[in-house]
VEXSERO-479556 format. One record per residue (C-alpha): residue in one letter; chain; x, y, z. Coordinates in steps of 0.2 Angstrom, whole numbers. Layout:
% VEXSERO-479556
(pt 'a' 'A' (X Y Z));
...
% end
This chain:
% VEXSERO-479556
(pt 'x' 'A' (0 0 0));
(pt 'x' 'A' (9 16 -5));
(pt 'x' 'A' (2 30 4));
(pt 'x' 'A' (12 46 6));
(pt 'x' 'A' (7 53 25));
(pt 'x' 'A' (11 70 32));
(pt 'x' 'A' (9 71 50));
(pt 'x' 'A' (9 87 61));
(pt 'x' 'A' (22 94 48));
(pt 'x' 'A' (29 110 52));
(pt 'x' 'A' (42 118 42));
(pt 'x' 'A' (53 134 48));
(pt 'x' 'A' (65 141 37));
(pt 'x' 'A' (78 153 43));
(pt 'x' 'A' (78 171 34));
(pt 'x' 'A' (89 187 40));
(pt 'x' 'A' (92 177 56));
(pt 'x' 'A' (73 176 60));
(pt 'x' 'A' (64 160 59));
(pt 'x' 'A' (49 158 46));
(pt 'x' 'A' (35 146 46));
(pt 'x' 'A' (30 142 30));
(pt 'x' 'A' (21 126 33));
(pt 'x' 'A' (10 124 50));
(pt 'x' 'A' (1 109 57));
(pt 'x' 'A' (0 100 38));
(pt 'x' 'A' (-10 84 39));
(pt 'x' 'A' (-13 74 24));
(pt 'x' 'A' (-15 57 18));
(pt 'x' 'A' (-12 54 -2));
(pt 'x' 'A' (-22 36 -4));
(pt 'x' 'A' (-16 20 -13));
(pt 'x' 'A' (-15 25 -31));
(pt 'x' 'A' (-26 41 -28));
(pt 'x' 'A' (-20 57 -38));
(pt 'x' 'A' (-20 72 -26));
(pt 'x' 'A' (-16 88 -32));
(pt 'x' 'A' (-11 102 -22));
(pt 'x' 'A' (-17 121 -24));
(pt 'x' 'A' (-14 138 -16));
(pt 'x' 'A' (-6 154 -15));
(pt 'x' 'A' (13 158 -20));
(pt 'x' 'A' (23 156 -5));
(pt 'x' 'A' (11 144 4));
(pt 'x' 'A' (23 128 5));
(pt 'x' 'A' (16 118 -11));
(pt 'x' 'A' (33 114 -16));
(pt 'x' 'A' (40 112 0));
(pt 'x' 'A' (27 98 4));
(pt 'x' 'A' (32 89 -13));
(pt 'x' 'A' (52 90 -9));
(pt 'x' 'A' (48 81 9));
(pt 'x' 'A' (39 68 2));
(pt 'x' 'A' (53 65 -13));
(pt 'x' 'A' (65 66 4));
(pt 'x' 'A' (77 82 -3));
(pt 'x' 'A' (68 93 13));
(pt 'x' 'A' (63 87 30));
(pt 'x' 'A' (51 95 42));
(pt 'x' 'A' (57 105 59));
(pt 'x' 'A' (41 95 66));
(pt 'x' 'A' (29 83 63));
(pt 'x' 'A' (34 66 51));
(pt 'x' 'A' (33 62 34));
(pt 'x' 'A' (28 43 30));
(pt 'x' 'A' (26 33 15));
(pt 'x' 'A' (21 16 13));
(pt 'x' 'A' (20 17 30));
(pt 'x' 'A' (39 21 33));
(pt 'x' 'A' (48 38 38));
(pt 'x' 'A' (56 47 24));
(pt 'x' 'A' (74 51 27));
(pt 'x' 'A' (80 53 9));
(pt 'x' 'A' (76 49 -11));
(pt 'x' 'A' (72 31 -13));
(pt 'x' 'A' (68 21 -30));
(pt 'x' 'A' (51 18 -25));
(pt 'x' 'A' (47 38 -28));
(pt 'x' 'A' (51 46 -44));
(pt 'x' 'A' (51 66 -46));
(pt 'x' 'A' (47 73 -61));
(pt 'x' 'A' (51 93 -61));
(pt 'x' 'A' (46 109 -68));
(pt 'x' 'A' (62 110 -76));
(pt 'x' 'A' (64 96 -90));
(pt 'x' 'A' (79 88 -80));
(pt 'x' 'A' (84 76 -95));
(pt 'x' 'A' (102 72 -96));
(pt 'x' 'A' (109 83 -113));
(pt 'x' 'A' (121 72 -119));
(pt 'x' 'A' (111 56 -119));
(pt 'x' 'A' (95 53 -134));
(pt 'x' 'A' (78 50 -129));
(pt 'x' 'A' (81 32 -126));
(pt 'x' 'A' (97 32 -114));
(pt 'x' 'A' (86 45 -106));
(pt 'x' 'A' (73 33 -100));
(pt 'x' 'A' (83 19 -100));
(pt 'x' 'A' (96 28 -84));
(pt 'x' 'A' (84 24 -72));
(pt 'x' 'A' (81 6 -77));
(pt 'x' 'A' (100 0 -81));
(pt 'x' 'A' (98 2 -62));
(pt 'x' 'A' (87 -11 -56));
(pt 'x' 'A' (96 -24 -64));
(pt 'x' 'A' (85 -29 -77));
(pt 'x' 'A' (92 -40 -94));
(pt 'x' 'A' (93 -28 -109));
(pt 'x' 'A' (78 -34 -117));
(pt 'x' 'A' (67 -31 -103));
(pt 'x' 'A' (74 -14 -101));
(pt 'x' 'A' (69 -14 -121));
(pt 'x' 'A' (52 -18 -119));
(pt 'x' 'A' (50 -6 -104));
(pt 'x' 'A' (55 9 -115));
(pt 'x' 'A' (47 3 -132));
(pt 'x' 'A' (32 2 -120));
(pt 'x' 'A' (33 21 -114));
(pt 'x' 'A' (39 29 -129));
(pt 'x' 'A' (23 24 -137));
(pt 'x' 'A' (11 29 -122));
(pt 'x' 'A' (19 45 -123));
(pt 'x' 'A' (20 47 -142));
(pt 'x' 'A' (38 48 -143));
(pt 'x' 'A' (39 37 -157));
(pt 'x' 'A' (52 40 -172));
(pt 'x' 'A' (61 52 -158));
(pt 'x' 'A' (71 36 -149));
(pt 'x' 'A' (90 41 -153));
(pt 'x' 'A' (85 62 -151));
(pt 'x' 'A' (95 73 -142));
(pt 'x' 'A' (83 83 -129));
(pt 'x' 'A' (91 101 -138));
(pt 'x' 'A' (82 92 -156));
(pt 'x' 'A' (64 91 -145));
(pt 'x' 'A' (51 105 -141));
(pt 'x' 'A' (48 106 -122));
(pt 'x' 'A' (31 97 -123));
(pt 'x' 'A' (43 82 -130));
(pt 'x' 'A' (55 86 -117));
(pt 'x' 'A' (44 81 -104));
(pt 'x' 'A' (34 68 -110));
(pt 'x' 'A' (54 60 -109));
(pt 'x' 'A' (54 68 -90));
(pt 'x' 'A' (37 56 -87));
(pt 'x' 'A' (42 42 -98));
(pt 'x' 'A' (55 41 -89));
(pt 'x' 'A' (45 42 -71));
(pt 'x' 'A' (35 29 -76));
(pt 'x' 'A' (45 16 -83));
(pt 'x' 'A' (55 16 -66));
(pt 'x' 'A' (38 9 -60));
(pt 'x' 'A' (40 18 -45));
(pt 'x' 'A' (24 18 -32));
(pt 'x' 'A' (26 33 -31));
(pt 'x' 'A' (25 46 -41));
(pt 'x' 'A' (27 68 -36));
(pt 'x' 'A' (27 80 -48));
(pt 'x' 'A' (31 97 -46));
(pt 'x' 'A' (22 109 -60));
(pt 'x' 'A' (28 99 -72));
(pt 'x' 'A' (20 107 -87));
(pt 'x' 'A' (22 127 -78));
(pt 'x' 'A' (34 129 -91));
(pt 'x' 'A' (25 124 -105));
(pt 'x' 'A' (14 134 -119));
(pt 'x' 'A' (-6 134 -119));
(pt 'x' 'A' (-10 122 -133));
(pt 'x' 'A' (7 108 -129));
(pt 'x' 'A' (1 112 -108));
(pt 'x' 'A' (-17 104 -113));
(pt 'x' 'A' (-10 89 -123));
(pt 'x' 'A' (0 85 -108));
(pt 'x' 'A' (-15 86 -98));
(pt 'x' 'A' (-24 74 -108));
(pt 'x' 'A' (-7 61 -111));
(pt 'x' 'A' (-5 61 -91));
(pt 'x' 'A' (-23 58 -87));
(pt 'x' 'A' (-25 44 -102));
(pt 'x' 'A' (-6 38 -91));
(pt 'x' 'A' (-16 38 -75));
(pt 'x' 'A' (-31 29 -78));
(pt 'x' 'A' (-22 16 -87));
(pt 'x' 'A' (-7 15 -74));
(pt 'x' 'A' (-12 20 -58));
(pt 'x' 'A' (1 26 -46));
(pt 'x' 'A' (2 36 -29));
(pt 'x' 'A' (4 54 -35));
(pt 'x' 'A' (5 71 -26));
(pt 'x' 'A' (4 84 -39));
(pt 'x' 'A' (7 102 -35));
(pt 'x' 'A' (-2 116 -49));
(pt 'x' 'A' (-3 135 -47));
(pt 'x' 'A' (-17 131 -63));
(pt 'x' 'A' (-35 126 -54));
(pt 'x' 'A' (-42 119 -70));
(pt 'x' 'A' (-28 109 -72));
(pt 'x' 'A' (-29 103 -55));
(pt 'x' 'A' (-48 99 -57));
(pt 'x' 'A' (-46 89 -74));
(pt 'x' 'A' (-33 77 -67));
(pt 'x' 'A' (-35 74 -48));
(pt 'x' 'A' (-46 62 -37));
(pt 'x' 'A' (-45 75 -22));
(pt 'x' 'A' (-38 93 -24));
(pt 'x' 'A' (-30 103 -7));
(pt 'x' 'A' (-33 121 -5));
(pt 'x' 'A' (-20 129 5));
(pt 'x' 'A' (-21 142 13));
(pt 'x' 'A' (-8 159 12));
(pt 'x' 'A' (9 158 23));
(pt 'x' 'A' (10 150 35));
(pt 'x' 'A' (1 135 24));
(pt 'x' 'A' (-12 123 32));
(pt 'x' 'A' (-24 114 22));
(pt 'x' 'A' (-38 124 21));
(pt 'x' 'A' (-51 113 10));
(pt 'x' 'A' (-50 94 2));
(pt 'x' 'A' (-61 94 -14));
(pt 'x' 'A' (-65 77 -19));
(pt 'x' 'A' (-66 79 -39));
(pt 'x' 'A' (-68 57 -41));
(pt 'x' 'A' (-84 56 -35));
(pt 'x' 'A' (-92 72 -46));
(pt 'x' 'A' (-80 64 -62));
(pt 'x' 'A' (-88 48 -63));
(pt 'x' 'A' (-106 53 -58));
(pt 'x' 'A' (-106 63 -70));
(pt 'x' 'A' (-96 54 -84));
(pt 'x' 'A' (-81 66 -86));
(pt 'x' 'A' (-72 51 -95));
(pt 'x' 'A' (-83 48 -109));
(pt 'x' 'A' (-74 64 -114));
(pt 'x' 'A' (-60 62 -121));
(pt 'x' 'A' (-55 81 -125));
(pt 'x' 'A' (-50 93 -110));
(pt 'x' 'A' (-61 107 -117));
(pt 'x' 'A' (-76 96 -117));
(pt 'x' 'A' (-75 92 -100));
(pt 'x' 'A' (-71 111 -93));
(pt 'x' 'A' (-89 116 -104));
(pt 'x' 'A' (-98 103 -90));
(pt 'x' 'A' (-106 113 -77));
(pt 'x' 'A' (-99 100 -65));
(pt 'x' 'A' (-81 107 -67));
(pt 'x' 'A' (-86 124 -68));
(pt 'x' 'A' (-94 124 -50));
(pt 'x' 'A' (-79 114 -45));
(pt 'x' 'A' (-67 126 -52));
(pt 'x' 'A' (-77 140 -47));
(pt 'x' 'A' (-76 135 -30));
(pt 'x' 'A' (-59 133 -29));
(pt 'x' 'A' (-55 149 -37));
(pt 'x' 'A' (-66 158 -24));
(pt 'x' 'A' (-58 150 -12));
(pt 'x' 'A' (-38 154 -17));
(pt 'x' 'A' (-47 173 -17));
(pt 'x' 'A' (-53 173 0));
(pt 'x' 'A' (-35 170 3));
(pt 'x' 'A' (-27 183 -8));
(pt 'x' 'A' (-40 196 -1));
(pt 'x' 'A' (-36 192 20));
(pt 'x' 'A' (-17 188 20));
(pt 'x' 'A' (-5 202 20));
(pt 'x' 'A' (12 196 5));
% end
């Protein structure tokens, strides 16, 4: 069962010798194979939250657990996939994906069946011995979650992976990642600034709150998605027209304002 568990965390950082509380009193439990996506305010500990979950941050109190054990670093059973593109220049598309899995110990045909398998769910077909510089950044980081995936992690945190992406390649990403997720379930803690992003994709989505960040609302998007048959659409602007997601986002929206409107930045 891998559940990712945030307990009591606090987070203080130090600033011109004066201690900062950026996270207070998070509680949070990210189901087996459930897709949680994360919202709130810049500065409210979204990021923070992801990097103690991958183990590269730690909280000053409080624990961070998953699958039921304390995270005290990186492990292979959680794979990160960043903002940044974060593929390896110098090798092609295929050595890209293929780092992770040389890894594991697993015979070359395995590993060749692994990455066939993900460069075709991603559409990266024809684009095997590119150089990341030879793809566009929507290609770039279909690698970034090829690459994710075919580690086969449990796990799965993804910090706005497609922030630096344009309109038209943002929403085809969309669409590839929630295709990946009903397919290929995984544990994932995805953190958005974009609400309708985070309504489209996610089981649950947490509003936090401004600094200091505490969850201020859990929205449970699953239930509305399949009453209301959000898959049988298979184009992202269909499923934004439903008035479902529109009261959904709405609400979200309203409440990320409340925010803006009673916190000092």
């Amino acid at each position: 069962m891998s559940t990712i568990e945030f307990q009591s965390v606090t987070r203080v950082f130090q600033r011109d010798g004066k201690d900062l509380l950026t996270i207070d009193g998070f509680d949070l439990r990210v189901q087996d194979r459930e897709f949680v996506a994360v919202v709130g305010p810049s500065g409210c500990g979204k990021t923070t939250c992801m990097r103690m979950a991958a183990g590269l941050e730690f909280p000053t109190t409080g624990s961070v657990r998953v699958a039921g054990k304390e995270v005290t670093g990186p492990g292979p059973e959680r794979a990160v996939v960043f903002q940044q593109f974060a593929l390896f220049p110098w090798k092609s598309v295929h050595e890209n994906i293929d780092f992770g899995l040389r890894a594991k110990g697993l015979t070359p045909q395995e590993r060749q069946e692994i990455i066939r398998h993900y460069i075709g769910l991603m559409n990266l077909q024809g684009y095997e011995s590119a150089y990341p510089h030879e793809l566009s950044g929507g290609m770039q980081q279909r690698v970034a979650i090829a690459r994710a995936y075919a580690l086969d992690p449990a796990v799965l945190l993804m910090d706005e992976p497609f922030g630096a992406l344009d309109a038209q390649t943002r929403v085809v990403m969309q669409e590839e990642l929630v295709k990946l997720a009903r397919r290929n379930p995984r544990t994932v803690l995805f953190i958005t600034h974009a609400v309708e992003e985070a309504v489209y994709l996610a089981d649950r989505v947490v509003i936090m709150t401004s600094r200091p960040g505490r969850i201020k609302e859990v929205l449970d998007i699953k239930s509305v998605r399949e009453a209301e048959g959000w898959d049988a659409h298979p184009r992202i602007e269909d499923v934004m027209d439903l008035a479902s997601f529109v009261q959904l986002r709405t609400r979200i929206w309203k409440s990320l304002r409340e925010e803006h409107g009673t916190h000092d930045h």
